[in-house]
C-alpha positions in Angstrom: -3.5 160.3 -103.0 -6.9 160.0 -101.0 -9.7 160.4 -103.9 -11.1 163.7 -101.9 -8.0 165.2 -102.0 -8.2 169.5 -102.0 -12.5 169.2 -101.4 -13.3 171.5 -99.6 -16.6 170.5 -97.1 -18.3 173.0 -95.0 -20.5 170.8 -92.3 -23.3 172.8 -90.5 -24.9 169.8 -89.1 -25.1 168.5 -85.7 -25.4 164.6 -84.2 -25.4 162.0 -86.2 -26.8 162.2 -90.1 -25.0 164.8 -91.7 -21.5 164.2 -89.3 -21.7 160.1 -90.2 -22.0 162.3 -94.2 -18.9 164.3 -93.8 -16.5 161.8 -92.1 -17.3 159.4 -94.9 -16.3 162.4 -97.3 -13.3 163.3 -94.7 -11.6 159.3 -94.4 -11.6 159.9 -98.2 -9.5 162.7 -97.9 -11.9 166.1 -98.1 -11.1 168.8 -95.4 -13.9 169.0 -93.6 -14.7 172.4 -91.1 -17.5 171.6 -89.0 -19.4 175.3 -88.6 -20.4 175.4 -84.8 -22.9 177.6 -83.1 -20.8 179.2 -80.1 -22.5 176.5 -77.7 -20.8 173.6 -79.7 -23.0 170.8 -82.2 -25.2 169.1 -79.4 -23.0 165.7 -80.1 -20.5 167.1 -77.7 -22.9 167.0 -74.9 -24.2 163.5 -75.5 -22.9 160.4 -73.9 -20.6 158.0 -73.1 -18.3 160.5 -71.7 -14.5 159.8 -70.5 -13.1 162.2 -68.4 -16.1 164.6 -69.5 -15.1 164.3 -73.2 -18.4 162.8 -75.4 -16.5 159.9 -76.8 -19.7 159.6 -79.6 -18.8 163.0 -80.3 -15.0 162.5 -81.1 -15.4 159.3 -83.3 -17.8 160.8 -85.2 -15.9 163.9 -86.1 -12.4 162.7 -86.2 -9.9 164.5 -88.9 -12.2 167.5 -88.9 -11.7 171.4 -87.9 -14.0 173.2 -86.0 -15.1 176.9 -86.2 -17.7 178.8 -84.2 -20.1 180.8 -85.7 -23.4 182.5 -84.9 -25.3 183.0 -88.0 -27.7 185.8 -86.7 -24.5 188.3 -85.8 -23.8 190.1 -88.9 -20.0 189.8 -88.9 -19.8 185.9 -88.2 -22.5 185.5 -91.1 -20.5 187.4 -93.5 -17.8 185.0 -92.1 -19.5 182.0 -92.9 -20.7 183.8 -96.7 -16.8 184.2 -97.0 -16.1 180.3 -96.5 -18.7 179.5 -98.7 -17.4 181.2 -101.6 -14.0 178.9 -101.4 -16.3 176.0 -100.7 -17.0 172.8 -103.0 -19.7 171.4 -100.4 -22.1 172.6 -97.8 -23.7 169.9 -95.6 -26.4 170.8 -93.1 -29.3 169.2 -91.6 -31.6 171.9 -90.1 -35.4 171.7 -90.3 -36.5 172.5 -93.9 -37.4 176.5 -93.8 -34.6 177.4 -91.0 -31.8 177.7 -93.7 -33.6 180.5 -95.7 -34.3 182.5 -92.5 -30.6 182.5 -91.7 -30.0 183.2 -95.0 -28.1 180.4 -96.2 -30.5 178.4 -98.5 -29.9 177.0 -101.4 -31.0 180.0 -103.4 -29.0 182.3 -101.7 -25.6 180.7 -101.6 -25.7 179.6 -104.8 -25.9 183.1 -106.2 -22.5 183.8 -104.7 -20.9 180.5 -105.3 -22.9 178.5 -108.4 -20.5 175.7 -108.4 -21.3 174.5 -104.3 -22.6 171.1 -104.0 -25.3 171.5 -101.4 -26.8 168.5 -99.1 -29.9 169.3 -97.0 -30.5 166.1 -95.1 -33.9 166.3 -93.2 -36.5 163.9 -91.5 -39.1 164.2 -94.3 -37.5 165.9 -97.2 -37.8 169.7 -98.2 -41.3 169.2 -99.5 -44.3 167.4 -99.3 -47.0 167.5 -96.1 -44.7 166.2 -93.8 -41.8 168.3 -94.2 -41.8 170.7 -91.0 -42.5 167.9 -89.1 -39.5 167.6 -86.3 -38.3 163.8 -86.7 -35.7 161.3 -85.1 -34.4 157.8 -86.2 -37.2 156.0 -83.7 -40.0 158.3 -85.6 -39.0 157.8 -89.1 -38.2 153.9 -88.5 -41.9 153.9 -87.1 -43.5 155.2 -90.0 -41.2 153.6 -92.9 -42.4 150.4 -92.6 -39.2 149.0 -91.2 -40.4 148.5 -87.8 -43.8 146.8 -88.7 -41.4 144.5 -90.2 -38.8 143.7 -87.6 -39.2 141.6 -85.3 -41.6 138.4 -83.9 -44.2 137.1 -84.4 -44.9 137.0 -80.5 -43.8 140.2 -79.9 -44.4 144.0 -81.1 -42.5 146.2 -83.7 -38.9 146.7 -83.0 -36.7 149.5 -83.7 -33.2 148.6 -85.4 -30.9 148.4 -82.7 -28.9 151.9 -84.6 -29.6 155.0 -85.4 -30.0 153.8 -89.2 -32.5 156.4 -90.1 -29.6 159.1 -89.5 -27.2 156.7 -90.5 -28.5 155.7 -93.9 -29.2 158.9 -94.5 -25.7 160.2 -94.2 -24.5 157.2 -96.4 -27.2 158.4 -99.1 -25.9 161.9 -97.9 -22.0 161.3 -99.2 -23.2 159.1 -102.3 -25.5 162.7 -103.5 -22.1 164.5 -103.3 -20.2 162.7 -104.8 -22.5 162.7 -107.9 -23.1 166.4 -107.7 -19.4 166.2 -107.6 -18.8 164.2 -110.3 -21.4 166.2 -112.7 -19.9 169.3 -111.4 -16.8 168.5 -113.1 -18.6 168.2 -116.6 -21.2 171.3 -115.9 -18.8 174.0 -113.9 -22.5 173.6 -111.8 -23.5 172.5 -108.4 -26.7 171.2 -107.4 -29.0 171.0 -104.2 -29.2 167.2 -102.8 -32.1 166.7 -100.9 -31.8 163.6 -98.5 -34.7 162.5 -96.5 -34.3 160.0 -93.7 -38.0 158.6 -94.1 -37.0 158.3 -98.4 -33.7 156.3 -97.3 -35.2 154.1 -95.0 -38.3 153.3 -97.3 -36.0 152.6 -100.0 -34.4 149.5 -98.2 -37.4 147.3 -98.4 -37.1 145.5 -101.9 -38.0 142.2 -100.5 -41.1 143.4 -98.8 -41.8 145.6 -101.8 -41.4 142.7 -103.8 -43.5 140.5 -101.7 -46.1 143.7 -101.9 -46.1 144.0 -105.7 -46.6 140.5 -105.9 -49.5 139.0 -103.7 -50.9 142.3 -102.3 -49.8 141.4 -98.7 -47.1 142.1 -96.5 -44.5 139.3 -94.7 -44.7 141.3 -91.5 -42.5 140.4 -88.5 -40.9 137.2 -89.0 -38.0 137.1 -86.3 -34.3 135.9 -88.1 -35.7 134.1 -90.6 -36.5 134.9 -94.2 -39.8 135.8 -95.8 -39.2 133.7 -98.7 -36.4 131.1 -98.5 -35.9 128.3 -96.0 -34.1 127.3 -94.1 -32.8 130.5 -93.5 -33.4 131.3 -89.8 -30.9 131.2 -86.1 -31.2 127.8 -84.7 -30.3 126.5 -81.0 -27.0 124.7 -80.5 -25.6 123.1 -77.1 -24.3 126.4 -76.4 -26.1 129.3 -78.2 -27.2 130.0 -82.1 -26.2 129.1 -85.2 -27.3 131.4 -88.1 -27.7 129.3 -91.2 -28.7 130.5 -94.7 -30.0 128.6 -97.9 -31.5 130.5 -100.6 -31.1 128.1 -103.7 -31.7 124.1 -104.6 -28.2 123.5 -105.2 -26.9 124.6 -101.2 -30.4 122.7 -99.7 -28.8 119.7 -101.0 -25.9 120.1 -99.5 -27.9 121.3 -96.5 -29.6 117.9 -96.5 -26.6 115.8 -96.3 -25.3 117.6 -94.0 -28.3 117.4 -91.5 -28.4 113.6 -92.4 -31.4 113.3 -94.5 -30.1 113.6 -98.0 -33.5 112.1 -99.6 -35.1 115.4 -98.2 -33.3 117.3 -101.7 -36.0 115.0 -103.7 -38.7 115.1 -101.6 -41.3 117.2 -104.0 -42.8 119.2 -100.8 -38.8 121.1 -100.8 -38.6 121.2 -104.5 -38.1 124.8 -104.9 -37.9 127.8 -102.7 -41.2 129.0 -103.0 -42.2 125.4 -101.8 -39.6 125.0 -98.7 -40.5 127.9 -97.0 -44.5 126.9 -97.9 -43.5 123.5 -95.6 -40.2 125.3 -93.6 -41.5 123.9 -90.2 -40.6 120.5 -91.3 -37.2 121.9 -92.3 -36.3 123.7 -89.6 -37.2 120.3 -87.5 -34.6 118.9 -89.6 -32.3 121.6 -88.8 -33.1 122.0 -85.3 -32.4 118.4 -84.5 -28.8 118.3 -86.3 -27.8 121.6 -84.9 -29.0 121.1 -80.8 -26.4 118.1 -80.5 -23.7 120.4 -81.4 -21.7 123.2 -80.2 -21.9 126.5 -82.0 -18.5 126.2 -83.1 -19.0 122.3 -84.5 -22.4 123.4 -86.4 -20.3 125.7 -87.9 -17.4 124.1 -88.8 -19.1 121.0 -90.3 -21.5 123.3 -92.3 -18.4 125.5 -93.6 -16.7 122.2 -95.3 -19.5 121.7 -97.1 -20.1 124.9 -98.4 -23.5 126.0 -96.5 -23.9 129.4 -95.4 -23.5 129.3 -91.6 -22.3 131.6 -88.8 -22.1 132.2 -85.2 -24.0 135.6 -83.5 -21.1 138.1 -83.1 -21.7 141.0 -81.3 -19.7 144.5 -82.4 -16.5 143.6 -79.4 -16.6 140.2 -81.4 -16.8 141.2 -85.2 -14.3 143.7 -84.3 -11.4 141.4 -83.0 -12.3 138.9 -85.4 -9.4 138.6 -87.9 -11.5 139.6 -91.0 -12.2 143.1 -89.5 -8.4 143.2 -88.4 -7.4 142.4 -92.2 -10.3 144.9 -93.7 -9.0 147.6 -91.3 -12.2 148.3 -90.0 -11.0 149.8 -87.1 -8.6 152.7 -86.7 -7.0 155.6 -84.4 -6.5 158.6 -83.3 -4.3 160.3 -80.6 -7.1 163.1 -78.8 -5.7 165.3 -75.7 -8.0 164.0 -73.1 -9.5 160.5 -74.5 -5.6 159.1 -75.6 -5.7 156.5 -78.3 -9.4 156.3 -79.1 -10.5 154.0 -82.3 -12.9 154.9 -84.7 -14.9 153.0 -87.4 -13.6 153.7 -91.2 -15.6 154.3 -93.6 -15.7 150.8 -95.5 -14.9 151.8 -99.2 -11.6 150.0 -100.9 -10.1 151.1 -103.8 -7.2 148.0 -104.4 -4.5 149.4 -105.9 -4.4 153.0 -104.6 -4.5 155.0 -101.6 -8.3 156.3 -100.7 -8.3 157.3 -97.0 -6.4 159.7 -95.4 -3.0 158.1 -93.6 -2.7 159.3 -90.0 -5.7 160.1 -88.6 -6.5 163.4 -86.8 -8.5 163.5 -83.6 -11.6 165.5 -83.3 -11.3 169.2 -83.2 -12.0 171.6 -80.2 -15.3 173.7 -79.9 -13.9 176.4 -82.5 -10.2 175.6 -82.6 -9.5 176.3 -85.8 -10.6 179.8 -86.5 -7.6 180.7 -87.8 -6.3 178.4 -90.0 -9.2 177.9 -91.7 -9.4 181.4 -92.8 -6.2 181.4 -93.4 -6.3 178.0 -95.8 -10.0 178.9 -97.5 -9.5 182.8 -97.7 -5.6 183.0 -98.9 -7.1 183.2 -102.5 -9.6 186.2 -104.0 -13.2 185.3 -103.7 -14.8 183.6 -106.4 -17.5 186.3 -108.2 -20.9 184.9 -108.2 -21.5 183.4 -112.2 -17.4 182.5 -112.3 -16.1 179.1 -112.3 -13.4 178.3 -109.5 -9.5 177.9 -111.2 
């Protein structure tokens, strides 16, 4: 049974964040109802489209149900009050302040439903100076410190080729829930989850942090290779790049045997890492010159047998028909009435041994679809009283 099984997820957000959030919790089996103002989450009008379908749209919400709302008409706000008393979760990302105007902060739905787990994922958080400020994965990437660090030497900052401010964010997103989840079941209590895109992307810098605590200074841009181990770096081949990676004394041995100069692993100028990446441009010589008079594919292969990190540059239509994604299942499908068999990315959890994900996947729902049997599946029981744990 998928470990989600019978959570019930009410998704007000739009794009990318909070959606990437609730299809993680859907593949694990939650139902998920995307709430919908009666114009549709913007998604649905952004590109590529296939036969004026959004394709981004559709593998983003796969497996969920759809239901169209306005929250200022009184009747379709009692509605959405109605869902939320059957709910376990609430997802939205609105601008911090527009939830309590509409009436469906924190505060408020938590009066009439005490044990909802409730994810607010914003640009800056629901506090501090910043927080009204509007924000979208190139401004928060910007002013992380992520792009000051990617990128050249030669060149300027560079934005992370995804969205991984929204996306990150909805990963930090699912992992709140389920915690809330999990302490729910020991409390009877929900609790708010604030997620902030700027927080999540500042949080994934622990080797500049580290380099920061340390010597007061930053690595800044430094291309493929790595602030503080060499050789670690993409190098030219006959035919392209070859990506290879050594980050302790016992692989830079090997790595010097393989590049032909096994009396490097001695010499006292590459004794430790600190030291090799002190002296790296006389080690990436070495590497430079052993992997130009090969193919990709031969650099590769001899640095596989013995046993230093190396790969080729895949791009996404590569990693995905590699057999390794193929055997992970990285890829699945769904049957939609005007794209056909469309293929989605899965969320990447496994759980050997038992059955996490949800067999059979559905295909995105229609603007509002599934008015009906939502009610009908959320609304069969009574109402849970505000202060009453849910059966």
């Amino acid at each position: 049974m998928p470990l989600l099984t019978d959570v019930k997820v009410l998704d007000l957000s739009r794009v990318l964040a909070g959606p990437y959030c609730t299809a993680m919790l859907g593949d694990l089996g939650a139902d998920i109802v995307k709430v919908e103002a009666h114009q549709g989450d913007d998604a649905r009008h952004l590109g590529p489209f296939r036969d004026g379908e959004s394709v981004y749209f559709a593998q983003l919400n796969h497996g969920k149900r759809s239901i169209a709302l306005d929250l200022k008409d009184p009747d379709d706000h009692a509605t959405l009050l109605d869902l939320v008393r059957a709910a376990d979760v609430l997802v939205e990302n609105f601008r911090p302040g527009v939830t309590a105007r509409l009436g469906i902060d924190h505060a408020s739905l938590n009066a009439i439903n005490p044990r909802l787990v409730y994810a607010s994922i914003s640009g800056f958080g629901q506090d501090g100076p910043l927080a009204h400020a509007p924000a979208y994965d190139l401004v928060v990437q910007a002013m992380s410190g992520l792009m000051a660090g990617t990128g050249t030497v030669e060149g300027g900052p560079t934005r992370v080729g995804e969205s991984v401010g929204d996306v990150i964010a909805g990963l930090y997103a699912a992992w709140g829930v389920t915690a809330a989840l999990f302490e729910r079941e020991r409390t009877g209590i929900g609790r708010h989850v604030d997620i902030a895109m700027f927080d999540s992307l500042v949080s994934l810098q622990v080797t500049a942090m580290s380099i920061l605590t340390a010597t007061g200074a930053l690595p800044g841009r430094v291309g493929n290779r790595h602030p503080v181990s060499a050789p670690f770096d993409t190098y030219p081949t006959n035919d392209g790049l070859v990506a290879i990676a050594v980050a302790n004394d016992s692989v830079f041995a090997r790595f010097c045997a393989l590049v032909g100069h096994p009396e490097a692993a001695n010499d006292p100028r590459f004794g430790d890492d600190s030291s090799r990446t002190a002296h790296r441009v006389d080690i990436e010589a070495l590497a430079t010159c052993w992997s130009t008079a090969r193919t990709t594919a031969e650099a590769v292969a001899a640095a596989e047998e013995v046993g230093v990190p190396a790969a080729p540059i895949w791009d996404l239509a590569q990693a995905l028909a590699s057999e390794q994604a193929t055997h992970r299942g990285l890829v699945e499908h769904f049957d939609h009435p005007i794209l056909g068999r469309t293929p989605f990315l899965t969320q990447p959890l496994r759980f050997p041994g038992s059955v996490p994900r949800v067999p059979g996947a559905r295909t995105s729902p229609a603007l509002g679809g599934d008015r009906d049997t939502v009610l009908m599946d959320w609304l069969s029981r009574a109402p849970v009283q505000a202060g009453q744990p849910q059966a």
